[in-house]
C-alpha positions in Angstrom: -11.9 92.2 45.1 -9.7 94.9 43.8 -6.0 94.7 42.0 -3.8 97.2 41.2 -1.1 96.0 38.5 1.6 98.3 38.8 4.2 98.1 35.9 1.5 98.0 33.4 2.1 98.1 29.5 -0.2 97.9 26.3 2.3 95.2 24.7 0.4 91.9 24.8 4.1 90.1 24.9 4.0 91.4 28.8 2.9 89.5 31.5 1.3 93.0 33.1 -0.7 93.1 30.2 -1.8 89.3 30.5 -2.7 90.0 34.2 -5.0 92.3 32.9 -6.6 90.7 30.9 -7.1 87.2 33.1 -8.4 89.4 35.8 -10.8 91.3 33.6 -11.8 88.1 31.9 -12.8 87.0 35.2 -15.0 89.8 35.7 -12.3 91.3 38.7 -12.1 94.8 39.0 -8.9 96.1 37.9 -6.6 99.3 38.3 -3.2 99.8 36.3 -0.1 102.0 37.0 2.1 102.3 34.3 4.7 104.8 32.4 2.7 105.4 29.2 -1.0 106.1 29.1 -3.3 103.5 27.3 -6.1 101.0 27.9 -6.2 96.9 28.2 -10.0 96.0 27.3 -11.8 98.6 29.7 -8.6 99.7 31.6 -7.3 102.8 31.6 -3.6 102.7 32.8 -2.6 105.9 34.7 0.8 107.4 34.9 0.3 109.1 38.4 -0.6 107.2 41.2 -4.3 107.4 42.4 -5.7 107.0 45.6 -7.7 104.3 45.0 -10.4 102.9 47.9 -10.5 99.2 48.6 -7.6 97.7 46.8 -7.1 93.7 47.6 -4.3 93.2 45.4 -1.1 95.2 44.4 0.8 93.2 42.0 3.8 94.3 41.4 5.2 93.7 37.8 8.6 96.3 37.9 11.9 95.6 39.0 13.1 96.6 42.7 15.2 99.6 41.6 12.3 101.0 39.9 10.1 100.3 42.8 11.2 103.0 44.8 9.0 106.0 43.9 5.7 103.7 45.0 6.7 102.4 48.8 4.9 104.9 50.4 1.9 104.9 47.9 1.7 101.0 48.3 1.6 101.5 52.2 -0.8 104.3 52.2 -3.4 102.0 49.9 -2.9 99.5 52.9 -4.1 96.7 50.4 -4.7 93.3 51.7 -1.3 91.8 50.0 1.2 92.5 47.8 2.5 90.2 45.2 5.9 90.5 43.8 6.0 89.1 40.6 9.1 86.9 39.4 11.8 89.7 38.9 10.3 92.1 41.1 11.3 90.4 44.3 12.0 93.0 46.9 12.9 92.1 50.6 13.1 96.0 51.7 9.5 96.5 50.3 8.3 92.9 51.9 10.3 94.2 55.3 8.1 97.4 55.4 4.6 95.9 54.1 5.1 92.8 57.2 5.8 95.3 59.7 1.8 96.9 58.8 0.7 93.0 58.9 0.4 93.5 55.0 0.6 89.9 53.4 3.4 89.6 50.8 4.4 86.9 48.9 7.3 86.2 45.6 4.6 84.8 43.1 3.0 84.6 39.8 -0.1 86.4 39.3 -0.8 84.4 36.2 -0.4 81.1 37.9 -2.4 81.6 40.9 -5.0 82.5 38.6 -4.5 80.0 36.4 -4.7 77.1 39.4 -7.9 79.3 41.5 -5.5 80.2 44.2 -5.5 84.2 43.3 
């Protein structure tokens, strides 16, 4: 299983950053979209989007207006879900990821992972 973080930073006091890290802790393959270039453990995070095969996951860790510029890469990855971390709820981008029968849910990346429900 597959994630793609996207809003992802090298400052530890993010919770992108702390995605990261759980998931590669856990030994689950990552991928990280970010504005700056840099790497979390054996991540590199890219600044372009990628067309990445087999993503699960797209977690979501930027705020709507800023969201914009990846609708149409999210819905060409087709991932499995979409979570919208807390601040990044966004019912347009939920609208168009239902309508493709992509699950979506307003959650925590963290805590699912924290309580095995990821």
């Amino acid at each position: 299983m597959k994630t793609l973080i996207i809003g992802a930073s090298t400052n530890k006091d993010r919770y992108s950053y702390k995605a990261i890290h759980k998931l590669r802790k856990l030994n689950l393959g990552v991928c990280a979209l970010g504005l700056n270039e840099g790497e979390i453990m054996d991540v590199k995070i890219q600044i372009r989007p990628i067309n990445y095969k087999n993503i699960h996951t797209v977690s979501i860790y930027l705020k709507p207006h800023n969201q914009s510029q990846y609708i149409n890469y999210i819905l060409k990855l087709n991932p499995q879900r979409v979570i919208f971390n807390p601040g990044s709820e966004n019912e347009v981008l939920m609208n168009k990821l239902e309508e493709k029968k992509i699950s979506c849910e307003n959650s925590c990346t963290l805590v699912l992972l924290s309580t095995n429900q990821y």
